[in-house]
Residue frames as a rotation matrix with the C-alpha (Angstrom) as fourth column:
UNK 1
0.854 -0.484 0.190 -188.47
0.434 0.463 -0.773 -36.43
0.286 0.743 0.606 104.65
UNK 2
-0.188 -0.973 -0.130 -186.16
0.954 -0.150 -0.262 -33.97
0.235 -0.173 0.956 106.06
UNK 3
0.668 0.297 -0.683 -185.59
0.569 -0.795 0.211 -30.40
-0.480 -0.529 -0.700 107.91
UNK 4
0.718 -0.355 0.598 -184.11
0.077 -0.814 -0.575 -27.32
0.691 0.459 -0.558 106.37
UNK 5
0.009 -0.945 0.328 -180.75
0.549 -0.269 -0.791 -26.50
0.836 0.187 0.516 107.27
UNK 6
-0.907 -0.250 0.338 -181.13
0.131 -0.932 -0.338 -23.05
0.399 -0.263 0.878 108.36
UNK 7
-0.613 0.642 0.460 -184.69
-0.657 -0.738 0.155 -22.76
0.439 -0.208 0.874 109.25
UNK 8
-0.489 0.546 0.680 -187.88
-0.078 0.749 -0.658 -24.68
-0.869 -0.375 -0.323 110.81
UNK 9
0.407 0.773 -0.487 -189.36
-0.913 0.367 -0.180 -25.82
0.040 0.517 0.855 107.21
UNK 10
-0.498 -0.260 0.827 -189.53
-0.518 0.854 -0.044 -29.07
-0.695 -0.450 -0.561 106.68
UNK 11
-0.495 0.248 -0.833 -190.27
-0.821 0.181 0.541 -31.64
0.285 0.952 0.114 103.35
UNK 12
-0.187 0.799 0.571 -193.18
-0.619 0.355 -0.701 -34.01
-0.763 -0.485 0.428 103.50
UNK 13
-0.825 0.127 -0.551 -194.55
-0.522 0.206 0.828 -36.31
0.218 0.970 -0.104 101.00
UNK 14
-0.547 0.765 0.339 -198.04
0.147 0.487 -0.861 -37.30
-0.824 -0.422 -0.379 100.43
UNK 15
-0.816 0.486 0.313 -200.46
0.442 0.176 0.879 -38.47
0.372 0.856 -0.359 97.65
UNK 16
-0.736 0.638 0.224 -203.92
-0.646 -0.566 -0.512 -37.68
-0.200 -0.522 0.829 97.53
UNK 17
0.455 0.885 -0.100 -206.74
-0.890 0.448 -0.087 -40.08
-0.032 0.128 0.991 98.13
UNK 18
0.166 -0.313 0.935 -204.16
-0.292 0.890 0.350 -42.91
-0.942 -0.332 0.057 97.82
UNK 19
0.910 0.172 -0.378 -203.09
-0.319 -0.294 -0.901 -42.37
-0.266 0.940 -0.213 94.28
UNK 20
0.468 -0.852 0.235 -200.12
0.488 0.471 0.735 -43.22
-0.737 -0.229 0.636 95.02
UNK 21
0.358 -0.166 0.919 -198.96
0.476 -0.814 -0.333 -40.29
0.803 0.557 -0.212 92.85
UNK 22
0.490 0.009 -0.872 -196.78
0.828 -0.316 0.462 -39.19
-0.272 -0.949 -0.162 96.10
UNK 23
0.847 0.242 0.473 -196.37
0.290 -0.956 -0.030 -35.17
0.445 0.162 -0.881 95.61
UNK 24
-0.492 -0.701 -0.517 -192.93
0.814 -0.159 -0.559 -33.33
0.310 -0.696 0.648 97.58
UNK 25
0.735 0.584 -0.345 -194.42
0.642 -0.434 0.632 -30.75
0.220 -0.686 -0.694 100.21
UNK 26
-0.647 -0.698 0.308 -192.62
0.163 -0.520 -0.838 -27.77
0.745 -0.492 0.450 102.03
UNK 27
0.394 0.685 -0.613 -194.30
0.805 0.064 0.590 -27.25
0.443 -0.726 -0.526 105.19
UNK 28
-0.508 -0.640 0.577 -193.47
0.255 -0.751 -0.609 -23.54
0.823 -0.162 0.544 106.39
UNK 29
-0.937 -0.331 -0.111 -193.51
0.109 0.025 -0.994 -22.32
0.332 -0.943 0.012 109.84
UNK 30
-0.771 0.635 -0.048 -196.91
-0.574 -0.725 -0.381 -20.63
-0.276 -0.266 0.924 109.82
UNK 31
-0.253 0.714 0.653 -198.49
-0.117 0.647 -0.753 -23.96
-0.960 -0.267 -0.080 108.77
UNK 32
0.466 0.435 -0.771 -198.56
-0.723 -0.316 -0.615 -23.19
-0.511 0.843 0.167 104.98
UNK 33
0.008 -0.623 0.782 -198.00
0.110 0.778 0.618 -25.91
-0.994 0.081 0.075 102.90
UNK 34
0.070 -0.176 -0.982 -196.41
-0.792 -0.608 0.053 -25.69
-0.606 0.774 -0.182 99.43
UNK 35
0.565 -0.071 0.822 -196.38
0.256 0.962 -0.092 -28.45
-0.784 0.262 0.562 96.66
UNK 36
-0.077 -0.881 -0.467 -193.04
-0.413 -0.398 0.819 -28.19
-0.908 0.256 -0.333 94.80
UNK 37
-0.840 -0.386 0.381 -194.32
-0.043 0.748 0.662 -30.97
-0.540 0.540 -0.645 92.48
UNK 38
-0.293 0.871 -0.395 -198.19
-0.804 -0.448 -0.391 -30.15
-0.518 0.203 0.831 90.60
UNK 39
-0.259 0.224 -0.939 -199.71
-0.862 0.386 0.330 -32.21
0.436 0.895 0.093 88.05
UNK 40
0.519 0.797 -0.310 -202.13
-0.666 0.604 0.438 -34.85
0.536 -0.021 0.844 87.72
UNK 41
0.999 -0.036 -0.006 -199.85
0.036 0.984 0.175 -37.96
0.000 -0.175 0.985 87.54
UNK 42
0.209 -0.972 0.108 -196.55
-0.370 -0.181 -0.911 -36.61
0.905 0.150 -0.398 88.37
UNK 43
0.871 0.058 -0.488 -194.56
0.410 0.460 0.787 -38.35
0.271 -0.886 0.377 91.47
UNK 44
0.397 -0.807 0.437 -191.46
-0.272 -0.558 -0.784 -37.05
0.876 0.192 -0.441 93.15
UNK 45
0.637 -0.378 -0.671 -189.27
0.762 0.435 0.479 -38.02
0.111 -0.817 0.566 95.87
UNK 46
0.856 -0.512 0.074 -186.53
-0.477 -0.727 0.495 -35.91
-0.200 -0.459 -0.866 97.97
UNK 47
0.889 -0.425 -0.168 -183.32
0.425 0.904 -0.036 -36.94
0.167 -0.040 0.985 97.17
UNK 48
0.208 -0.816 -0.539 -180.81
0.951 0.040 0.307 -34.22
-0.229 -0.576 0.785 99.06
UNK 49
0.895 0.091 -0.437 -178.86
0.024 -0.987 -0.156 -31.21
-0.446 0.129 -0.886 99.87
UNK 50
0.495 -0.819 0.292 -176.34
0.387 -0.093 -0.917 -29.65
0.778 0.567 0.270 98.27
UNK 51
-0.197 -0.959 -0.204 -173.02
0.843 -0.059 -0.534 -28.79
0.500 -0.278 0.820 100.01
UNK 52
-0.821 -0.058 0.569 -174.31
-0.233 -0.875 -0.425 -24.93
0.522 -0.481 0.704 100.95
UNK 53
-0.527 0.841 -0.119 -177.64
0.604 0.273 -0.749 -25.78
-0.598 -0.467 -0.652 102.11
UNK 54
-0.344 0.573 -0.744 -179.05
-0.417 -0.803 -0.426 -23.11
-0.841 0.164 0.515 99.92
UNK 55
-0.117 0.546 -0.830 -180.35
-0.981 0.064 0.181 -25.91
0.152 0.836 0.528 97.55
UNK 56
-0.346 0.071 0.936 -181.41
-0.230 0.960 -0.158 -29.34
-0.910 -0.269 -0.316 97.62
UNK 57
-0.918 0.118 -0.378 -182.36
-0.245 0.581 0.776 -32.11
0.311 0.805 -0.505 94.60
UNK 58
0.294 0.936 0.193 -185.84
-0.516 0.325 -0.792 -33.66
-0.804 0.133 0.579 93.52
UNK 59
-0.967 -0.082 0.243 -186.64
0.142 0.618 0.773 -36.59
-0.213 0.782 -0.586 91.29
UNK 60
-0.195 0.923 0.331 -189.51
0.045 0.346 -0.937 -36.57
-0.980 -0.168 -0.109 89.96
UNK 61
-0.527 0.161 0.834 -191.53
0.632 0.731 0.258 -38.27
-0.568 0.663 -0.488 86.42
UNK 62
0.104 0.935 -0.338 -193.43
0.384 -0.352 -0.854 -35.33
-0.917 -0.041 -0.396 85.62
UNK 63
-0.422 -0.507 -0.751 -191.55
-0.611 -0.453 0.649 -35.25
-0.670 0.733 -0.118 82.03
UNK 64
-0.008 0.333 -0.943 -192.23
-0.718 0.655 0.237 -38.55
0.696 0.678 0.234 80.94
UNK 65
0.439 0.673 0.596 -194.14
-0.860 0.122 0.496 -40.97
0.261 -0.730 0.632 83.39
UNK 66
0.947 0.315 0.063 -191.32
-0.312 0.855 0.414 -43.69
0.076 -0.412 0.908 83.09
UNK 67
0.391 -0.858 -0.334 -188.75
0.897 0.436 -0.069 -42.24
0.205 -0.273 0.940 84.44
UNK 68
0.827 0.239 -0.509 -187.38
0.547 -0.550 0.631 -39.77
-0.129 -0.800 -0.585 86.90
UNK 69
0.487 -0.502 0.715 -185.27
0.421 -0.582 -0.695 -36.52
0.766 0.639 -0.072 86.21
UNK 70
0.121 -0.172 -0.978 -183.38
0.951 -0.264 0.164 -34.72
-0.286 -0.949 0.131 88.75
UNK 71
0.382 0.063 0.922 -183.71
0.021 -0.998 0.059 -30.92
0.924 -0.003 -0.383 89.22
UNK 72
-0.716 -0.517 -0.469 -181.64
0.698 -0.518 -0.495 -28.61
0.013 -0.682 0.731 91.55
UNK 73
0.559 0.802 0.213 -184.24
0.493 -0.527 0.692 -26.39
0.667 -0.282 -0.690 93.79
UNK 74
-0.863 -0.494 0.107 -183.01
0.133 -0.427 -0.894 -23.21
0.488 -0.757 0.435 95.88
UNK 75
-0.443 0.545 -0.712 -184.26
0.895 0.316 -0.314 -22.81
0.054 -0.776 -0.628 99.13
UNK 76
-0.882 -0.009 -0.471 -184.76
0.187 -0.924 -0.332 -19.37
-0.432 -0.381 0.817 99.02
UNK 77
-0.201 0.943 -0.265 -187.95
-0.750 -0.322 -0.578 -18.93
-0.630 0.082 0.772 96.78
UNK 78
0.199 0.389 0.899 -188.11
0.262 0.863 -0.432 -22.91
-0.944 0.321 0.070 94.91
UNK 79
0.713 0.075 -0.697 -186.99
-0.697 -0.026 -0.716 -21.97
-0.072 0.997 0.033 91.52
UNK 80
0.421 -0.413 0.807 -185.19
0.161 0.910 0.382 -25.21
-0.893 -0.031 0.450 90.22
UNK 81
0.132 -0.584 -0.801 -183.12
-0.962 -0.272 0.040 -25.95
-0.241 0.765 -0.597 87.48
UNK 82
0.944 0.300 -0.138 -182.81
-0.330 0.844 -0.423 -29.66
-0.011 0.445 0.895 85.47
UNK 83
0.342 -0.786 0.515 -179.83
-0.784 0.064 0.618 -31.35
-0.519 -0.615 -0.594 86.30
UNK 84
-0.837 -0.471 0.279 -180.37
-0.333 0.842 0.423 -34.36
-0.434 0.261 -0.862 84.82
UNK 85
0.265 0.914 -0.308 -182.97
-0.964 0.240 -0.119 -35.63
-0.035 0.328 0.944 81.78
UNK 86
-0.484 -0.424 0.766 -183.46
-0.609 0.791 0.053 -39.18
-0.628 -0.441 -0.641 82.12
UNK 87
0.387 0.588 -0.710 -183.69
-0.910 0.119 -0.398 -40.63
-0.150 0.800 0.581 78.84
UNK 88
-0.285 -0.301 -0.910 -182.50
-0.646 0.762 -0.050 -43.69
0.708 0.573 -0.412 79.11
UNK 89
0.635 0.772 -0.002 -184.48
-0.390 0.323 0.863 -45.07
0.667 -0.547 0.506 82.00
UNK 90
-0.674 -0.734 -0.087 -181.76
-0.030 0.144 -0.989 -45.13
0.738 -0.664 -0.119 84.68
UNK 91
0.855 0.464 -0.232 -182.79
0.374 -0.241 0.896 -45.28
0.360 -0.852 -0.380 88.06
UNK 92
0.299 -0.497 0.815 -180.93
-0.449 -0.827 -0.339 -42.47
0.842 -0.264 -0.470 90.03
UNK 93
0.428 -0.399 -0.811 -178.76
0.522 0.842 -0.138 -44.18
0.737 -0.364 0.569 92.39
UNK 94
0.585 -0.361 -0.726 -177.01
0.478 -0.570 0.669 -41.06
-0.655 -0.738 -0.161 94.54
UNK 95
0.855 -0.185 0.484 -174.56
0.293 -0.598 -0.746 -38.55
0.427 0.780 -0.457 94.01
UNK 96
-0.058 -0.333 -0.941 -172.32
0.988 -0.156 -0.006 -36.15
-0.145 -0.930 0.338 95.93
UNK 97
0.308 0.507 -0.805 -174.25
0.415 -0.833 -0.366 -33.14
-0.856 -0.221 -0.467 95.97
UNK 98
0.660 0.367 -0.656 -173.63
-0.190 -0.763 -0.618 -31.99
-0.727 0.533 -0.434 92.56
UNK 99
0.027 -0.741 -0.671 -170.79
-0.877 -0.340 0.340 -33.09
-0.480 0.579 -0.659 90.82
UNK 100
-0.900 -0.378 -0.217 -171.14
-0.435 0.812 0.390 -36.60
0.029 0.446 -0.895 90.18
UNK 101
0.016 0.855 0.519 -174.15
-0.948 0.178 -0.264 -38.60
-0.318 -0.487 0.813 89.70
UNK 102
-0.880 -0.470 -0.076 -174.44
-0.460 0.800 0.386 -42.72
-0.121 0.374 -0.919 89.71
UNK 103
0.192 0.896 -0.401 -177.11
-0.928 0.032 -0.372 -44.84
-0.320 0.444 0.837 87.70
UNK 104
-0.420 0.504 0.755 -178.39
-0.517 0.551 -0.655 -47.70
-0.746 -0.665 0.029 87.25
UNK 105
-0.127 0.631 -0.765 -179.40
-0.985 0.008 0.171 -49.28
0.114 0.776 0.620 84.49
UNK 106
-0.259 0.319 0.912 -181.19
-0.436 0.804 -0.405 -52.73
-0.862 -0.502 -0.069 85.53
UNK 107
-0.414 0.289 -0.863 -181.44
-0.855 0.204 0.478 -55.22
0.314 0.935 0.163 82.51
UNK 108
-0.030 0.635 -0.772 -183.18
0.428 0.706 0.565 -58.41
0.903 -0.313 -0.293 84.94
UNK 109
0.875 0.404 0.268 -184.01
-0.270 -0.053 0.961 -59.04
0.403 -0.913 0.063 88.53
UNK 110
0.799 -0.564 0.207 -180.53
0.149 0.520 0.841 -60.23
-0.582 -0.641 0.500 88.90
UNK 111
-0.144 -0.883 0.447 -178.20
0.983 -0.076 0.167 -58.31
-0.114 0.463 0.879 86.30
UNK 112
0.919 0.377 -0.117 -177.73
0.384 -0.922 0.047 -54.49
-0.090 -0.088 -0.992 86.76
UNK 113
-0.043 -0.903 0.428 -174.63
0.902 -0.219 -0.372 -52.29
0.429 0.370 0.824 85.69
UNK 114
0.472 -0.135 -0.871 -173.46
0.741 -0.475 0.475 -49.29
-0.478 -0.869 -0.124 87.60
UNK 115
0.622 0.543 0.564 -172.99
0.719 -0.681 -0.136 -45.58
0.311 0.490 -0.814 85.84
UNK 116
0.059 -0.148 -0.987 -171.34
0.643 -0.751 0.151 -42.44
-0.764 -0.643 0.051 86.99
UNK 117
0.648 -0.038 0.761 -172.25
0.386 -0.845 -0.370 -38.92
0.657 0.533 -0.533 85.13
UNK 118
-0.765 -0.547 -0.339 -169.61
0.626 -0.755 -0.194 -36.06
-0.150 -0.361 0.921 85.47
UNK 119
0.687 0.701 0.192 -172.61
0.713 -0.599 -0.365 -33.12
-0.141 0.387 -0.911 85.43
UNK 120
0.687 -0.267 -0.676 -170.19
0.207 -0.820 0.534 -31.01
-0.696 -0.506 -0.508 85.53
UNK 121
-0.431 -0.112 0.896 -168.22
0.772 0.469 0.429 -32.82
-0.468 0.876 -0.116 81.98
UNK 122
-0.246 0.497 -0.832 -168.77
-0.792 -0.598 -0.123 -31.19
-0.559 0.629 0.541 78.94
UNK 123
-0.288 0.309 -0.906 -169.46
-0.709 0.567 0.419 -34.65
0.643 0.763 0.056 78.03
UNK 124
-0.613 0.334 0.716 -172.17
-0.632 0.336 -0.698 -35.95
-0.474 -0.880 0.005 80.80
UNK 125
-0.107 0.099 -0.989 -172.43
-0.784 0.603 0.145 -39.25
0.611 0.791 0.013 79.22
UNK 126
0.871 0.165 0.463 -173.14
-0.476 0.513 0.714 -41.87
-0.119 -0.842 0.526 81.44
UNK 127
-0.089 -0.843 -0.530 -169.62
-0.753 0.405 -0.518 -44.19
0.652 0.353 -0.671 81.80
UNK 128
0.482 0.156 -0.862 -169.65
0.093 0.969 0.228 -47.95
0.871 -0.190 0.453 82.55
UNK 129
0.460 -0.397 0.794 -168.25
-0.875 -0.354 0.330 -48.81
0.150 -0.847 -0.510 86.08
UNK 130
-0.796 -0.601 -0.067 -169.16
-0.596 0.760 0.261 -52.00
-0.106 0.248 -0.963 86.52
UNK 131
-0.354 0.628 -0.694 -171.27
-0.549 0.461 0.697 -54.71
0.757 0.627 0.181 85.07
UNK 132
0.157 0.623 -0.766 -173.65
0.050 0.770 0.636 -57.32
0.986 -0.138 0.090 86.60
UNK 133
-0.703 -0.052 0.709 -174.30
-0.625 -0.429 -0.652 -55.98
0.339 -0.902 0.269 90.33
UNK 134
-0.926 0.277 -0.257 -177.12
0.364 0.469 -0.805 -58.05
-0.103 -0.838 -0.535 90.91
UNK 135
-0.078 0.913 0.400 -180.23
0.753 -0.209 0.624 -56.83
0.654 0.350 -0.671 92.27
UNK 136
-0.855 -0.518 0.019 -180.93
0.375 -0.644 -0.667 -53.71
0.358 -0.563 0.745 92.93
UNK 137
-0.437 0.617 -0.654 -183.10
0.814 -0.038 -0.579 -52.20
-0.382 -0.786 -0.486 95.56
UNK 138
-0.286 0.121 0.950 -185.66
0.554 -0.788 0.268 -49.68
0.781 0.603 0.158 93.84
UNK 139
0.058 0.495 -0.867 -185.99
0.998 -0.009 0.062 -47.16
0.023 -0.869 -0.495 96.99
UNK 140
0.983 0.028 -0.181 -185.14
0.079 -0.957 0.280 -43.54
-0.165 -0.289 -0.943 97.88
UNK 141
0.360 -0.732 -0.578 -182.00
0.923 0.188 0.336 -42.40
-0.137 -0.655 0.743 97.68
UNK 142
0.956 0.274 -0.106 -179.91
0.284 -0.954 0.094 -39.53
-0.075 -0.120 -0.990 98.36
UNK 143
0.397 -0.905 0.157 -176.61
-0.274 -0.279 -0.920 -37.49
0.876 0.322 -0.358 97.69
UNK 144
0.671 -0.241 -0.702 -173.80
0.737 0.324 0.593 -38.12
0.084 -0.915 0.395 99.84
UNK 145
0.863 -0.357 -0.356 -171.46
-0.226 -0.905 0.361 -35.66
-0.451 -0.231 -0.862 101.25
UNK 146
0.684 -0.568 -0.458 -168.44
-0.067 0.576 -0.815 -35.79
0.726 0.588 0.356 99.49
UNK 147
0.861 -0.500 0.094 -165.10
0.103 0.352 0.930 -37.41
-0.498 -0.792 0.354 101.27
């Protein structure tokens, strides 16, 4: 999924048995491998670093199984912090590494509206953007640097 920054770990993802229940890995030099993500029927996906390298983002369902939070994770020993609770079934569209995040909220196969949290806001409400995008692609995604 992607190489550390600064060092030779490296993030993986893999279910077990084909659960499709797909787990986020750290692979660390010496071959140890760490699951960042536990639990029965929890999934999670990589979805970027932050500006220093000394943290990157996870989604993952392991609150409530239909639908994906985002936590901030430092690299230094994985302790994370919640970033975003996703109670209104958004689908996490991207960011730019911490300050903004855009969502999704998908009402057919062919009408979706477009989001942006300030996280940073004392009022990280979601705010309209714009209305009836279309369809949207449910895949990975990831922060962008900002410009």
């Amino acid at each position: 999924m992607s190489f550390f920054p600064e060092d030779a770990r490296l993030f993986y993802s893999s279910d077990k048995g084909g659960n499709e229940q797909n787990h986020l890995y750290v692979l660390e030099p010496s071959g140890n491998s760490i699951d960042l993500t536990p639990g029965e029927k929890v999934k999670a996906l990589f979805a970027g670093w932050d500006q220093t390298n000394e943290s990157f983002y996870v989604t993952t369902n392991e609150r409530d199984p239909k639908a994906f939070d985002l936590y901030q994770y430092q690299t230094d020993d994985y302790s994370r912090e919640l970033i975003f609770q996703n109670d209104g079934g958004w689908i996490i569209a991207g960011g730019d590494r911490g300050r903004y995040l855009a969502l999704v909220k998908v009402h057919s196969n062919v009408d979706s509206d477009i989001y942006l949290v300030d996280l940073q806001s004392n009022d990280p409400t979601p705010k309209h953007v714009t209305a009836n995008v279309g369809n949207v692609s449910h895949g990975v995604y990831t922060f962008t640097p900002d410009r």
